[in-house]
N, C-alpha and C positions, 0 to 999 in steps of 0.2 A: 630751064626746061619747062615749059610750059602747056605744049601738045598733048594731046589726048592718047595714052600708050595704046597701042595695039599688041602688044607683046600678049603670050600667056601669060596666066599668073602666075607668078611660083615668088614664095618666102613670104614675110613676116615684119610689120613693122608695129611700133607701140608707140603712142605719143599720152601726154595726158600727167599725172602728179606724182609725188615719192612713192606712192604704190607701186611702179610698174620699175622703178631704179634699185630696187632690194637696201634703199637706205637703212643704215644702223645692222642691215645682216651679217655683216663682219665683225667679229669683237674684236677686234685688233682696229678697226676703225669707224668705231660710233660717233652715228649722225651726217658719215660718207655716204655716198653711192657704193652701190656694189653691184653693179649691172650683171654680171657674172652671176649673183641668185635670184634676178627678176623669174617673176612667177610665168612671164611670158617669153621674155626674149632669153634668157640666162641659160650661159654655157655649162654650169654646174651640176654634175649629172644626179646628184643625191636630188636638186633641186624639182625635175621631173617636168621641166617648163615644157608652154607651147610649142615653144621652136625647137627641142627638141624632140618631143613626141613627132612632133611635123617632119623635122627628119627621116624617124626612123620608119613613117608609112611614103614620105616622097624625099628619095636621099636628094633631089634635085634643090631642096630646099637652100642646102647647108651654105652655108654664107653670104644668102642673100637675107638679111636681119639689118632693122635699123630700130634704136629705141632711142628718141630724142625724147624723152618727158624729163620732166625737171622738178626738184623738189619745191613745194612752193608756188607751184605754175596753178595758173588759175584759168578757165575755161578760155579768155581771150587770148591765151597763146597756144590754143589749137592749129588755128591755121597755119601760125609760123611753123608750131611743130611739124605740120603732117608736110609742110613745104619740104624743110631737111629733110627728113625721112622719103617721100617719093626720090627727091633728087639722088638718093643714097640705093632706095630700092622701088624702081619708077612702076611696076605693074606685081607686087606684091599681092599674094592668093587673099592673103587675111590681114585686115589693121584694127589692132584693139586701141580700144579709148578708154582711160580711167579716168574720172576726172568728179565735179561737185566739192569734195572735200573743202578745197581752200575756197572757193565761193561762199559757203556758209556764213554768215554775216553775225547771226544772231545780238543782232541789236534795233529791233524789231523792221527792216528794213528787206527783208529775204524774199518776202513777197513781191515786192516793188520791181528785184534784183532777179528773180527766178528768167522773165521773161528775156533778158539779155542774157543769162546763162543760156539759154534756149537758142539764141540768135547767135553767140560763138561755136554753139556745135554745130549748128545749123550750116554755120560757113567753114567748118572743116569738114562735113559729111558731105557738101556738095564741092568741095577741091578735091577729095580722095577719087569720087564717085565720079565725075569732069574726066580727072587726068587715068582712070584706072578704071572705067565701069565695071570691069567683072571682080573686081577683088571686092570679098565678101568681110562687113566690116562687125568686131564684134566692141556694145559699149558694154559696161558693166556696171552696178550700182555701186552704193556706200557699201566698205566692209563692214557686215556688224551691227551691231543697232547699240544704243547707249544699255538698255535696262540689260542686253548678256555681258556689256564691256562694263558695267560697274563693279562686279563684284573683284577682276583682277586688276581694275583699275586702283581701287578702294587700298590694295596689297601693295600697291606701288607709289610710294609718296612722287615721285616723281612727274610720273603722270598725275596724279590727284590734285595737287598743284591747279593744272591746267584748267582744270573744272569743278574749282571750287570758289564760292564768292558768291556775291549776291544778283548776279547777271540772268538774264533768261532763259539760258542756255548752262548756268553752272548748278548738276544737279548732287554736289554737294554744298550744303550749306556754309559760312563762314568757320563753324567750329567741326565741321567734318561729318557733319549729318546728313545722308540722302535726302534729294527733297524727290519723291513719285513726279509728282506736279512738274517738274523741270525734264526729267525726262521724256514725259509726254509729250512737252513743248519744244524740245531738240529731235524726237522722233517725225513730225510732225511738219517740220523745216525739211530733217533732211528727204522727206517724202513727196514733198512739194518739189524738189528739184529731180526725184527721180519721175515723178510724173511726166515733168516736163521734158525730161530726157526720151522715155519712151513713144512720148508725141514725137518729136522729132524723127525721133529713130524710125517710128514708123511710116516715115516721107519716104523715104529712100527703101526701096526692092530688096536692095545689097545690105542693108541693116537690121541687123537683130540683137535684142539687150539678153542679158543674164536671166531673165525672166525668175530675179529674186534672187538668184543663190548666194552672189556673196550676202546680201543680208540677213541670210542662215549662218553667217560667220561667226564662231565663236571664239573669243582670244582665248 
C-alpha cells in the first residue's frame, strides 16, 4: 500500500524505541515489552495512554492503534517502522515518534552523527505526511535529563553500572564519584539531537515536538 490515503483520520500509531513498548513494565517480565502499558498506545487503563484518552473524546478511535517501535531501534528504522504501522493503520488522526536515545553515540562522534539522525526522521515524517497528509504527528524529546536522573540513578547499582567509567558520557567516575563536567557533556549531546529534531519537525505543517516536557521528566 503505497497510495496516498484519502480516508478521514481516525486512531493512533507509535513508531520510534523502548519508550513507547512499556519495556520492563511488567514485573513478572523484565526487560519484555509490554505494549499494554505504553504511555501511548496501551490498553491498561491505570496506564491513562493516548490512545485511550483518544477513545474516550472519539469512541471511533478504538482499534484503530498500531505501535511498531522496538527496543533498541535507532532513528534508521523509522521508516520501516511508520511503513508497518500505516499498512496496519493507513490514515491514522495522530502518530507519535520517540526516538534519539539509542542514536547517542557519546564517543565524541554525535556531532558528525546528529545530521543523519535528522535525515532518518526526516524520511519517516515525509512517508507518514505522503501517504496520510492530514494526520497530525507528534515527536517528543529525551526523557529526563542526566543531572534530575542521577540522584536515582546513583540508588540503583544496576543502572549505575551503565554510567560509570572513564567515558565522556559516564558521569560517574571509576570509584562512584559524580563527575558535574560529564553531565554537562551528555546534556549537551542529547540537546544537539533534539535541536535537530525540532528542525525537522518544523518542515512539515503536520509536525509538532513536546516543546520540552519530557525533558521536565523526573525519575
Amino acid at each position: 500500500m503505497t497510495g496516498k490515503s484519502l480516508e478521514s483520520p481516525v486512531g493512533l500509531v507509535a513508531i520510534g524505541h523502548s519508550g513507547l513498548t512499556g519495556e520492563s513494565s511488567d514485573p513478572d517480565r523484565p526487560q519484555e515489552d509490554a505494549l499494554e502499558n505504553s504511555w501511548a498506545t496501551g490498553t491498561t487503563a491505570q496506564v491513562k495512554s493516548v490512545y485511550l484518552r483518544m477513545v474516550a473524546v472519539r469512541p471511533q478511535t478504538e482499534g484503530h492503534v498500531s505501535n511498531t517501535a522496538q527496543g533498541g531501534a535507532l532513528a534508521a528504522r523509522l521508516v520501516d517502522q511508520a511503513e508497518g504501522a500505516l499498512n496496519r493503520v493507513p490514515a491514522p488522526a495522530v502518530a507519535i515518534i520517540q526516538t534519539i536515545d539509542n542514536d547517542i553515540r557519546c564517543d565524541g562522534t554525535d556531532a558528525a552523527h546528529v545530521p543523519e539522525f535528522g535525515a532518518d526522521l526526516d524520511g519517516a515524517l515525509a512517508l507518514i505526511t505522503q501517504r496520510s497528509p492530514k494526520t497530525r504527528v507528534l515527536v517528543v524529546g529525551q526523557m529526563g535529563r542526566p543531572a534530575t536522573a542521577a540522584p536515582a540513578i546513583a540508588q540503583n547499582p544496576g543502572s549505575k553500572v551503565g554510567v560509570t567509567g572513564t567515558g565522556i558520557c559516564d558521569f560517574f567516575d571509576p570509584v562512584g564519584k559524580l563527575v558535574p563536567s560529564k553531565i554537562v557533556t551528555l546534556t549537551g549531546i542529547i540537546e544537539g539531537y533534539e535541536k535537530e529534531q525540532a528542525r525537522v519537525c518544523a518542515t512539515y505543517e503536520q509536525c509538532s515536538t513536546d516543546e520540552g516536557v519530557f525533558a521536565g521528566f523526573v525519575d
